[in-house]
C-alpha positions as CSV (number, residue, x, y, z in Angstrom):
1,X,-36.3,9.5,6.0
2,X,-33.6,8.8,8.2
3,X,-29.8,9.2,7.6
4,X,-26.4,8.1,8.4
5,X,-23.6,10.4,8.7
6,X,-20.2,9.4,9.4
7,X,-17.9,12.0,11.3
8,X,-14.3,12.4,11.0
9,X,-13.1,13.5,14.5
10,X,-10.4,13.5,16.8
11,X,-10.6,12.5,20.1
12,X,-8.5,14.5,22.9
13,X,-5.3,13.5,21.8
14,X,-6.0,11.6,18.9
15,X,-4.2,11.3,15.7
16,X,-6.6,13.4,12.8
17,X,-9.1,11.0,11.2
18,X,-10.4,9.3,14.1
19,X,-14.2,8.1,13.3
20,X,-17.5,9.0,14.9
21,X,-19.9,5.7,14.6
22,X,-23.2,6.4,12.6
23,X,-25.4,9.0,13.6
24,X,-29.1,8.8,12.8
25,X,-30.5,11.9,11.8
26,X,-34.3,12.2,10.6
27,X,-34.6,15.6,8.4
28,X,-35.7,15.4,4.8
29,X,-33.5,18.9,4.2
30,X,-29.6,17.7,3.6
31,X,-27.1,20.0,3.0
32,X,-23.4,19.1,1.8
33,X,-22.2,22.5,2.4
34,X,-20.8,22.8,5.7
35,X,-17.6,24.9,6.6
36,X,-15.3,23.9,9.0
37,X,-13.2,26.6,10.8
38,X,-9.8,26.8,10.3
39,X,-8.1,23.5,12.3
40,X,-11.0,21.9,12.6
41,X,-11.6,18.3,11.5
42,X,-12.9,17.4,8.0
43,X,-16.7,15.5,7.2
44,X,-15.6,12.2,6.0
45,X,-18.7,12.2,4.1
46,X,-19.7,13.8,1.4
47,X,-23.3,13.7,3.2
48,X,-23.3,15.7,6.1
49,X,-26.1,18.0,7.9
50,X,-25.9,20.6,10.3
51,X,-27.3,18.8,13.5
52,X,-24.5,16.8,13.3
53,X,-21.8,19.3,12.8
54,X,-23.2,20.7,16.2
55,X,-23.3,17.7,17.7
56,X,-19.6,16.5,16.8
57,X,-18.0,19.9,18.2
58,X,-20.4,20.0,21.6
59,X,-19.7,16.1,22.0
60,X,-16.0,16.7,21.4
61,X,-15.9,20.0,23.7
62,X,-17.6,18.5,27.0
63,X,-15.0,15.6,26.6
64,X,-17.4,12.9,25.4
65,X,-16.9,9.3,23.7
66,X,-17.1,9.6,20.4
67,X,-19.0,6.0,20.2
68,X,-21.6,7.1,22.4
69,X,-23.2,8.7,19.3
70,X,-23.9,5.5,18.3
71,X,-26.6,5.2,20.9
72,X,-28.7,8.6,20.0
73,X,-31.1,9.2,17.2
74,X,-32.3,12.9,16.3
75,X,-35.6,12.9,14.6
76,X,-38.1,14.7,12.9
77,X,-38.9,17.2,10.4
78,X,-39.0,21.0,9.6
79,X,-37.4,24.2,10.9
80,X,-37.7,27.2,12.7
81,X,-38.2,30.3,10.3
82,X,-34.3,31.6,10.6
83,X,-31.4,32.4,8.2
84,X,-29.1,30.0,10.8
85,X,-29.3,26.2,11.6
86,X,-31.5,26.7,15.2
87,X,-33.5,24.1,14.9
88,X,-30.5,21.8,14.2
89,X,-28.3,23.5,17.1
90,X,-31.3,23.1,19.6
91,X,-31.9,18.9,18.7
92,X,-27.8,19.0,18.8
93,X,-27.8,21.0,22.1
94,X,-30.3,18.9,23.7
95,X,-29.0,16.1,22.1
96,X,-25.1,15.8,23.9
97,X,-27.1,16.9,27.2
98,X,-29.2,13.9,27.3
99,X,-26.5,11.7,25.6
100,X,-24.5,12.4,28.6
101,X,-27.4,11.1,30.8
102,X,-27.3,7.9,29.4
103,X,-23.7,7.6,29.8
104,X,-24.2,8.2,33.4
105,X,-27.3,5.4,33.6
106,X,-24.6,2.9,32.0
107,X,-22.1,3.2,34.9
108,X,-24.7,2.6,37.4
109,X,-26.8,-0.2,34.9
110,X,-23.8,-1.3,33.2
111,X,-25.5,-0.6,29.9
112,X,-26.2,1.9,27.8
113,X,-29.5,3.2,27.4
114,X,-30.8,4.1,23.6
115,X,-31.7,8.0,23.5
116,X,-34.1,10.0,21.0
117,X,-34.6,13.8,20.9
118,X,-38.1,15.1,19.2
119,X,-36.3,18.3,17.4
120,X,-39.5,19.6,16.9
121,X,-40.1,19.7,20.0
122,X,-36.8,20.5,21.5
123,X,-37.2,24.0,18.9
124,X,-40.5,24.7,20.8
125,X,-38.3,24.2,24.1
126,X,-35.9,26.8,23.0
127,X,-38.7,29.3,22.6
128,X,-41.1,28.5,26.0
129,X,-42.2,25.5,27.4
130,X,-44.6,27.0,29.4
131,X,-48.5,27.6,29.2
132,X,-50.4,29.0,31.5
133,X,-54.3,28.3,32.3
134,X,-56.2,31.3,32.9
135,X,-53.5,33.8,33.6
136,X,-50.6,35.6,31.4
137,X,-46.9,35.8,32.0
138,X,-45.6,39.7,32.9
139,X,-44.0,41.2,29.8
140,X,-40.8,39.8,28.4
141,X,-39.3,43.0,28.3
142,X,-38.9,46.2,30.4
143,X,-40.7,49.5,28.8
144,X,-37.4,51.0,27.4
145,X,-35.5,47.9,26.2
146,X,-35.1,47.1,22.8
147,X,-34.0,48.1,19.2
148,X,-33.2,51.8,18.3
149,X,-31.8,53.7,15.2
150,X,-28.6,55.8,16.0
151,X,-27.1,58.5,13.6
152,X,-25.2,55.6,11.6
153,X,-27.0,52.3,12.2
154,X,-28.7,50.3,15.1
155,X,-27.9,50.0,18.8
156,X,-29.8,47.5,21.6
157,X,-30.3,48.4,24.8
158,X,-30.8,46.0,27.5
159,X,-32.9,47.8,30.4
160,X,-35.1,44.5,32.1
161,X,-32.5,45.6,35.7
162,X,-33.7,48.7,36.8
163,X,-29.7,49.3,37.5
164,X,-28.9,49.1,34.0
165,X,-32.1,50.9,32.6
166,X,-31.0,53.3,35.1
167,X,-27.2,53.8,33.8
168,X,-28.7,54.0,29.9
169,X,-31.1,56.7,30.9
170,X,-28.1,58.6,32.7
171,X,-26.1,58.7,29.5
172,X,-29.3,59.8,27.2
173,X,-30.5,62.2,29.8
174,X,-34.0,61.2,29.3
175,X,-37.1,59.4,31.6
176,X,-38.5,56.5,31.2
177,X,-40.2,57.2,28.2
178,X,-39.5,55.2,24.3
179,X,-40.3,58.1,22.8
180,X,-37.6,60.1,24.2
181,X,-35.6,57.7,24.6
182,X,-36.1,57.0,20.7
183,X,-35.1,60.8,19.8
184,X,-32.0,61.0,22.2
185,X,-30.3,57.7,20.6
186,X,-30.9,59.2,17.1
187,X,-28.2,62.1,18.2
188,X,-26.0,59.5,19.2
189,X,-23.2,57.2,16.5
190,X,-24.3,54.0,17.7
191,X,-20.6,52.4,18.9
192,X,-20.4,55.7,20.8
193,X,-23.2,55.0,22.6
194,X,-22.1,51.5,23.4
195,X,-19.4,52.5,25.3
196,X,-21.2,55.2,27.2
197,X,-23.1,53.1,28.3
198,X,-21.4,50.5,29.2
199,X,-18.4,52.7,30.9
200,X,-21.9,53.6,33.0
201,X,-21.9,49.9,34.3
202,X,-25.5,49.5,31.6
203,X,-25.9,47.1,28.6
204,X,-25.8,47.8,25.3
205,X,-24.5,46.5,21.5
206,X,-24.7,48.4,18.5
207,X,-25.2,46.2,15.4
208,X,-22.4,45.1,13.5
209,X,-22.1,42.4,10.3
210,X,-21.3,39.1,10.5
211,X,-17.6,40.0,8.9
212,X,-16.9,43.0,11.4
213,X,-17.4,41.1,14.1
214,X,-15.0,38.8,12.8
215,X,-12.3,41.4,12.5
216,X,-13.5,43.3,15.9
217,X,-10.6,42.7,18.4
218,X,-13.0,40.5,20.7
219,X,-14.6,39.1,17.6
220,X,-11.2,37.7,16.6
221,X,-10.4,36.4,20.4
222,X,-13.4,35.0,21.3
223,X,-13.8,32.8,18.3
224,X,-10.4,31.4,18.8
225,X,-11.6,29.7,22.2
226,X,-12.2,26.1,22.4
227,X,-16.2,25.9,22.5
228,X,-15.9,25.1,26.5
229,X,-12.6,25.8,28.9
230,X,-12.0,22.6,30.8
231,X,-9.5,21.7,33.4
232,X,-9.6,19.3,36.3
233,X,-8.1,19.2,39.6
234,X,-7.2,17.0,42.5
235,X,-10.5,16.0,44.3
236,X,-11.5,14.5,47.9
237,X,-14.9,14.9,47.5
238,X,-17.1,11.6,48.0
239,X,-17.8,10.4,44.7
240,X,-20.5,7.9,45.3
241,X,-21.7,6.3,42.5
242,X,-26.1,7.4,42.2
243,X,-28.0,4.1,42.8
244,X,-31.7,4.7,42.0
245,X,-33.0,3.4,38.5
246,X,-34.3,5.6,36.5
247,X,-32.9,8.9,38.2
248,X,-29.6,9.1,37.3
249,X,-28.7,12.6,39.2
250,X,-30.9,11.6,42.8
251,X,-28.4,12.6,45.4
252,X,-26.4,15.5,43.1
253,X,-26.8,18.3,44.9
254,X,-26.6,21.6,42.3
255,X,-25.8,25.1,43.8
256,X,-27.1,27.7,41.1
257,X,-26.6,31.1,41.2
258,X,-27.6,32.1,37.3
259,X,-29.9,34.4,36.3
260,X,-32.5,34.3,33.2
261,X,-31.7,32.1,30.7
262,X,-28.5,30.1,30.3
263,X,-27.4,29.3,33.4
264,X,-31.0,28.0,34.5
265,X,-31.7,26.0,31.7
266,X,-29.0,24.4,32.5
267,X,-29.6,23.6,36.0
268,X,-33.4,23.2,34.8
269,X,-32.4,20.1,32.9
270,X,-30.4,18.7,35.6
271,X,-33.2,19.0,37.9
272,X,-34.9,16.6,35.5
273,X,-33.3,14.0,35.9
274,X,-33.4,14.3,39.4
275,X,-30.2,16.4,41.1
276,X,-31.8,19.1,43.9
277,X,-31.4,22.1,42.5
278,X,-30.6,25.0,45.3
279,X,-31.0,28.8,43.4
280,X,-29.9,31.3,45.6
281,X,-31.1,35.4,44.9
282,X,-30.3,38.1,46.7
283,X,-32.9,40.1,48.5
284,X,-35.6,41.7,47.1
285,X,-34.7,40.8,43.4
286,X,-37.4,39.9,41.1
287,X,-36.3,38.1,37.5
288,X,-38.0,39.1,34.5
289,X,-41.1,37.3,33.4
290,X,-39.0,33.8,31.9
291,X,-38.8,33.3,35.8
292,X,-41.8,31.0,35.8
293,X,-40.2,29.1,32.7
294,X,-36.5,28.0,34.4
295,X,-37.3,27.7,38.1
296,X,-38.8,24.1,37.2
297,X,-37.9,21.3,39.5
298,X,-35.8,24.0,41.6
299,X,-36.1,25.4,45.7
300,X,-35.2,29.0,45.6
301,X,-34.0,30.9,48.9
302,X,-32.4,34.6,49.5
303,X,-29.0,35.3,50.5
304,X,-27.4,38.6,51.0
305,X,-23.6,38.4,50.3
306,X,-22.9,41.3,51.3
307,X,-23.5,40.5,54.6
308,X,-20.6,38.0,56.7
309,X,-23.2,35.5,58.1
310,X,-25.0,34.7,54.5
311,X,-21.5,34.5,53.1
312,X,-20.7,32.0,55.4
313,X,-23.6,29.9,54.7
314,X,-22.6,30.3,50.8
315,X,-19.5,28.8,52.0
316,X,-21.3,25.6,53.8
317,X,-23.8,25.3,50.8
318,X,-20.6,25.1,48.2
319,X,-18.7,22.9,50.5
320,X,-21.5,20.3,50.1
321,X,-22.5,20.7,46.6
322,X,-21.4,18.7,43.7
323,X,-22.4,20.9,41.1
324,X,-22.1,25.0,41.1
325,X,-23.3,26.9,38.1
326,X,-22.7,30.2,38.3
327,X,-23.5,33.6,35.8
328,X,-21.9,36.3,37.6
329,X,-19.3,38.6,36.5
330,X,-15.7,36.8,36.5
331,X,-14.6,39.3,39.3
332,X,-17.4,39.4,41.4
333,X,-17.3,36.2,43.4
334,X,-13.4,37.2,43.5
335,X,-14.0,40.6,45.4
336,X,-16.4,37.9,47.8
337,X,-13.1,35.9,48.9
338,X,-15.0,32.8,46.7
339,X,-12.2,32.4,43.7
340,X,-11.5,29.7,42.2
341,X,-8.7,28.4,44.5
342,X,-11.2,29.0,47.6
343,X,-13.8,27.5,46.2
344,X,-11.3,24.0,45.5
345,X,-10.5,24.8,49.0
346,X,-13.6,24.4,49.9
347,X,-14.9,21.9,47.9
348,X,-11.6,19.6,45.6
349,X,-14.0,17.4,44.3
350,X,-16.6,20.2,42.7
351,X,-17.7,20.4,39.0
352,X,-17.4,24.2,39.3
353,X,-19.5,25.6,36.0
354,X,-19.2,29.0,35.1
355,X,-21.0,31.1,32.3
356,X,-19.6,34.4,30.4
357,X,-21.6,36.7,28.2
358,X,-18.3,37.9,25.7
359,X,-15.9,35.4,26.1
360,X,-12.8,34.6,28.8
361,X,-10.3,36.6,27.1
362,X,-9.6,39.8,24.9
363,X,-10.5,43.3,25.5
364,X,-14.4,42.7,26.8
365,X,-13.3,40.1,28.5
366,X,-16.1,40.5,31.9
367,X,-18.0,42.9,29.6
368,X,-21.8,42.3,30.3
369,X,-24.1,40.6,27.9
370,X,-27.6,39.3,27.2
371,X,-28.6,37.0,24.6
372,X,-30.2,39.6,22.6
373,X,-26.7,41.9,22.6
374,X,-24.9,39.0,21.4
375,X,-27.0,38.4,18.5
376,X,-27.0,42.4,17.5
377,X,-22.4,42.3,18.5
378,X,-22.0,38.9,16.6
379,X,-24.0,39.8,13.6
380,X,-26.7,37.6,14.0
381,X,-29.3,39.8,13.9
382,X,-27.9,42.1,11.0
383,X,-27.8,38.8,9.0
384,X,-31.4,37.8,9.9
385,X,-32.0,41.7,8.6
386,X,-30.1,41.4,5.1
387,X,-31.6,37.7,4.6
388,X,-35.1,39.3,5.5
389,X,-35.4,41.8,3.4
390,X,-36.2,43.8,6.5
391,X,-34.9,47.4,7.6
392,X,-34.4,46.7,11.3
393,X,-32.7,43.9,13.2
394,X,-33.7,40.4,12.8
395,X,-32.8,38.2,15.8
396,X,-33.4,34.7,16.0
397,X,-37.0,33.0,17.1
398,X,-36.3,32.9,20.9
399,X,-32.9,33.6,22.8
400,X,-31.6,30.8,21.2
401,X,-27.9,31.3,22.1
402,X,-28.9,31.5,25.5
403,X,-30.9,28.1,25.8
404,X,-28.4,26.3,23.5
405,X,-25.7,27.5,25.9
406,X,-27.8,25.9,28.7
407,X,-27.9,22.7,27.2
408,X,-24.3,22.7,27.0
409,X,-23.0,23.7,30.5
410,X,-25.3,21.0,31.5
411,X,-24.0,18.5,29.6
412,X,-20.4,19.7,30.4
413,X,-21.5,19.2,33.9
414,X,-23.3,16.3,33.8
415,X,-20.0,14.7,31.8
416,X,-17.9,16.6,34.7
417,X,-19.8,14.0,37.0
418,X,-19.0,10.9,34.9
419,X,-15.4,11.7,34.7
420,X,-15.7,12.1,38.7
421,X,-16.6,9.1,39.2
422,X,-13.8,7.5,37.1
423,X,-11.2,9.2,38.4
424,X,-11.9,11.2,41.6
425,X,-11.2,14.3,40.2
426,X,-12.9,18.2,40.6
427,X,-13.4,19.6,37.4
428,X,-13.6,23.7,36.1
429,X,-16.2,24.5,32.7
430,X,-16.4,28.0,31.4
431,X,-18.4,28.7,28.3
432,X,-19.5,31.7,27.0
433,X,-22.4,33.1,24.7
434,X,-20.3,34.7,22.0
435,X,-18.0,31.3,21.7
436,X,-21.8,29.4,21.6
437,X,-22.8,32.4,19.2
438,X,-19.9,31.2,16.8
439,X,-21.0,28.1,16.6
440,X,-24.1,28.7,14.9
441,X,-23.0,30.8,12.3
442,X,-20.0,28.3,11.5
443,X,-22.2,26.8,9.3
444,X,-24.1,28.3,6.3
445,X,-27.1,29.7,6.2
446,X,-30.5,27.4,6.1
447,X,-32.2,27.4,2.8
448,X,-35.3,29.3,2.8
449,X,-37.0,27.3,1.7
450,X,-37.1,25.0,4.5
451,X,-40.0,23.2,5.7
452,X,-41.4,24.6,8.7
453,X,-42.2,23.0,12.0
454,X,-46.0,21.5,12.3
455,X,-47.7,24.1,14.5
456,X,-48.0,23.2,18.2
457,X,-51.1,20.7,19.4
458,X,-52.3,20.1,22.8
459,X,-51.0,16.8,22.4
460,X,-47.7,18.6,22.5
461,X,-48.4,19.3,26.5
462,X,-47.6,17.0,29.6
463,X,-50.9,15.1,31.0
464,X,-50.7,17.1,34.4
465,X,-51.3,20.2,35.3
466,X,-48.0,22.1,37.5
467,X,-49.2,24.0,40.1
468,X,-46.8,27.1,39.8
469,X,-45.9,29.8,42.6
470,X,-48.1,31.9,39.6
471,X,-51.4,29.9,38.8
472,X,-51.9,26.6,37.0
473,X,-50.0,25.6,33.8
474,X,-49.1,22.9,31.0
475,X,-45.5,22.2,30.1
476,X,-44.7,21.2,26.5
477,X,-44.0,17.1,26.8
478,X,-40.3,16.7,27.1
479,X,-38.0,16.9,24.3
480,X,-35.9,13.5,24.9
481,X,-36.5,9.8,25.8
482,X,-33.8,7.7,27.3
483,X,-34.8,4.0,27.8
484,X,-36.4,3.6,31.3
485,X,-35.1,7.1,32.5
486,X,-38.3,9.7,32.4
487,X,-37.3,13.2,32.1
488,X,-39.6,14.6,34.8
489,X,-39.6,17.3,37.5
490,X,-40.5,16.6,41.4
491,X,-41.0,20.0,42.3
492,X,-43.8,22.9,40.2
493,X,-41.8,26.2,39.2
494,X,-41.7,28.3,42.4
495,X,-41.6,31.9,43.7
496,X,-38.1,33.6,44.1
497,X,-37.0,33.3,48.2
498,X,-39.7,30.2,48.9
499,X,-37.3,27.8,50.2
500,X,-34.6,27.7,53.4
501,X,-30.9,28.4,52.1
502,X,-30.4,24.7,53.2
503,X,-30.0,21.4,51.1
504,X,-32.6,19.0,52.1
505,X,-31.8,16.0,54.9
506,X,-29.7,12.9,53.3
C-alpha cells in the first residue's frame, strides 16, 4: 500500500510550520508514535512513519529543498530484525543521497528526474553488497576483538589495528589470546577499563543504557549538535557545470582518505554516479576484510605523509579536487600543516567533508570510535539486549550507523556541489557517528512484530560478474533508480596501493 505523509518543517530560516509536499512511502507497518526532540518541528499529520522522520531531518541537515521530496518514492515491504527503525533509516539514508542526485541532473537537464529507493534492498546494502564466486572474504574481525564481561557489566574492545590491539593487550597484560584476554577483563570495572585503554591511544566502550548516555557529559553534548555542521566560504574554484547525460558527477574529482566504513560508503556512492574517486593509504596498511566491499568504482595509491615529498603531492592532489572526505582524527591533518584554513588556501572552492566518531565538541571530543563502540556508548546495543531477552549485547544487523553515516556525507557533499554551482562558494560538512547514532533512537522502538524482509534471491544480484583485485564476484543490484541516470560503477573493487597518486588526464 502506499502512503502520503505530510511534513511540517522549517526551512533554514523559515517561519515554523513550513510544509514538506507529499512523500510516498510503501510499508504496510504505520506508526503514529514518533517523538520529536526538544525544538524540533511537529508531524502535521497524525499519520506519520519513521522513514520519513529520517528523511525530513537528513533533507533539512544537508540544506536540501523541501519540495524536492515531492519527486522520491520509498517502497517496499518488511524490516530488518531490530528493536530500532534500520530498515527505515537505511531507505531514508539512501534516499536524501540519491535525491540529491537528481537535483544535480535537473541543473544540467533543466528537469527533475523522478527517483525510487528499493528499501529492501537498500537494508541488504547496509549489511554487504558483496558476493564472492568461489572464494571467501578474510574474517570481519581480528582474533581478540569483541564483547567481554567486566566485574560490573560489558565492555567492547576494538583490536582489527594491530596498534590498537596492541595498546588493549598493554593495559590487560595478556597475549593474544581470547581466553586470557576473557579472564583479565573480568578483574577489571568496565568504565575503568575504557579509559585505560583509551589513555593507551586503543579502542574501547563499555556498555551503557540508552538513558545514561543521555546524561553522560558527551551523551548530553553530542546530541545537542545539528545532525551535520555546515559552513561555506568564499570560493575561486572552477565550478563548471557536469555536461554528460546520465552521469551527473563525470568530471568531480573526489580525494578520500577514510577508512572502513563511513567515509567509503560515501565516496563509494559518489563513484556511482560517476566522480573519480582517488583513496589514498599509507604504506604498508592493509583494511580489514570490508575492504573488498567499499573500494567499488575507486583507484587506490600509497602516500606516506610523513615524508615532505608525498606531503607535497597531497597538497597538488587537494588543490585539484572538488570533493575531500576525510576520517582522520580532527588534529591529525592539523600537526601535517593541512588545517582547515590551508586546505581553503589551497583549494577556496572545495566541499571539504570530514567525519568524527564521538562528536565535534564536549569532553571526547577526537576520542576514537568504531561503529560497534558507538552502538555499546550510545546504548544501542544494551537496548537490543533488554528488547532481546538476551544476556549479552545486542548490536544492530550490520554497522548500520556507519553506512547510514555514509549515505549522509554523501549527500551533504553531493548538495555541497549543487550549492557550488549556484553560488561559487567552498563549503565545510562535519558529521559524526554518535550525532547519526541519535538519530536512530529519536524514534521509538519498531514493533516486534514486524514483517521481515523477503530473503535474498539471485535475482537480487547485478547481471555481470566484477572482476575484483580478490577473485570474481556479484554485487546486490543497486538500491535506487533515478530516471535515465544508472547507478553503475566503471572501475571493479581493487587492491590497496594499485593506482599512481595522480588524478587521471582531463
Amino acid at each position: 500500500m502506499r502512503y502520503q505523509v505530510s511534513l511540517e518543517i522549517p526551512a533554514a530560516g523559515a517561519v515554523r510550520g513550513s510544509t514538506f509536499p507529499a512523500l510516498f512511502i510503501e510499508d504496510e507497518h504505520i506508526e503514529a508514535s514518533m517523538r520529536d526532540e526538544p525544538a524540533a518541528p511537529l508531524l502535521s499529520s497524525t499519520v506519520s512513519t519513521p522513514v520519513a522522520y529520517f528523511l525530513r531531518e537528513i533533507w533539512q541537515a544537508v540544506g536540501g529543498d523541501a519540495a524536492h521530496l515531492s519527486h522520491l518514492a520509498i517502497e517496499g515491504t518488511g524490516a530488518l530484525p531490530s528493536t530500532f527503525h534500520v530498515t527505515d533509516l537505511a531507505g531514508a539514508a539512501v534516499g536524501a543521497a540519491s535525491l540529491a542526485i537528481a537535483e544535480l541532473a535537473s541543473l544540467q537537464q533543466g528537469k527533475f528526474p523522478a527517483v525510487q529507493v528499493d528499501r529492501r534492498l537498500a537494508s541488504f546494502w547496509f549489511l554487504t553488497s558483496l558476493r564472492p564466486q568461489g572464494w571467501s572474504m578474510p574474517p570481519q574481525w581480528d582474533v581478540v576483538a569483541g564483547d567481554y564481561r567486566a566485574a560490573d557489566g560489558w565492555i567492547r574492545l576494538h583490536t582489527n589495528a594491530p596498534h590498537h590491539r596492541d595498546a588493549a593487550l598493554a593495559v590487560l597484560k595478556t597475549p593474544i589470546d581470547r581466553e586470557a584476554v576473557a579472564a583479565a577483563v573480568e578483574q577489571w570495572q568496565a568504565e575503568a577499563l575504557e579509559t585505560a585503554i583509551v589513555a593507551k591511544n586503543g579502542c574501547a566502550a563499555a556498555m551503557r543504557t540508552l538513558d545514561q548516555w543521555a546524561d553522560h557529559a558527551q551523551g548530553r553534548t553530542v546530541n545537542a549538535e545539528p545532525l551535520l555542521h555546515r559552513s561555506s566560504s568564499a570560493g575561486g574554484h572552477r565550478s563548471h557545470v557536469l555536461p554528460l547525460p546520465g552521469r551527473p558527477l563525470q568530471g568531480v574529482r573526489v580525494l578520500d582518505l577514510t577508512r572502513i566504513l563511513a567515509g567509503p560508503v560515501a565516496t563509494r556512492f559518489l563513484a556511482g554516479f560517476g566522480a573519480e574517486v582517488l583513496r589514498i593509504d599509507p604504506p604498508g596498511w592493509e583494511e580489514p576484510a570490508t575492504v573488498p566491499e567499499v573500494v567499488l568504482g575507486k583507484r587506490c595509491a600509497r602516500l606516506d605523509l610523513r615524508n615532505s615529498d608525498d606531503l607535497h603531492v597531497l597538497e597538488r592532489l587537494l588543490a585539484q579536487a572538488d570533493v575531500f572526505v576525510h576520517g582522520y582524527r580532527p588534529d591529525a591533518l592539523t600537526r601535517l600543516g593541512l588545517d582547515s584554513a590551508r586546505r581553503r588556501q589551497l583549494n577556496p572552492g572545495l566541499i571539504d567533508v570530514c567525519l568524527d566518531a564521538y562528536g565535534w565538541s564536549g569532553p571526547w571530543h577526537g576520542r576514537r570510535g568504531y561503529d560497534s563502540l558507538i552502538q555499546m556508548s550510545t546504548g544501542i546495543a544494551e537496548a537490543g539486549m533488554r528488547a532481546a531477552g538476551r544476556d549479552r549485547p545486542t548490536p544492530l544487523p550490520g554497522q548500520a550507523i556507519d553506512h547510514a553515516t555514509g549515505y549522509l556525507l554523501a549527500a551533504a557533499a553531493i548538495r555541497g556541489l549543487v550549492e557550488r554551482l549556484q553560488t561559487g562558494r567552498g563549503y565545510e560538512i562535519r558529521g559524526s557517528l554518535a550525532r547519526t547514532a541519535h538519530l536512530l533512537v529519536s524514534t521509538r522502538n519498531q514493533v516486534r512484530e514486524a514483517e521481515a524482509l523477503a530473503p535474498e534471491q539471485p535475482s537480487d544480484w547485478s547481471a555481470s560478474i566484477e572482476q575484483t583485485g580478490w577473485g570474481p564476484a556479484r554485487r546486490l543490484r543497486p538500491p535506487v533508480a533515478i530516471a535515465d541516470i544508472p547507478m553503475r560503477w566503471d572501475l571493479a573493487a581493487p587492491k590497496l596501493g594499485s593506482s599512481a597518486a595522480a588524478w587521471l588526464a582531463g
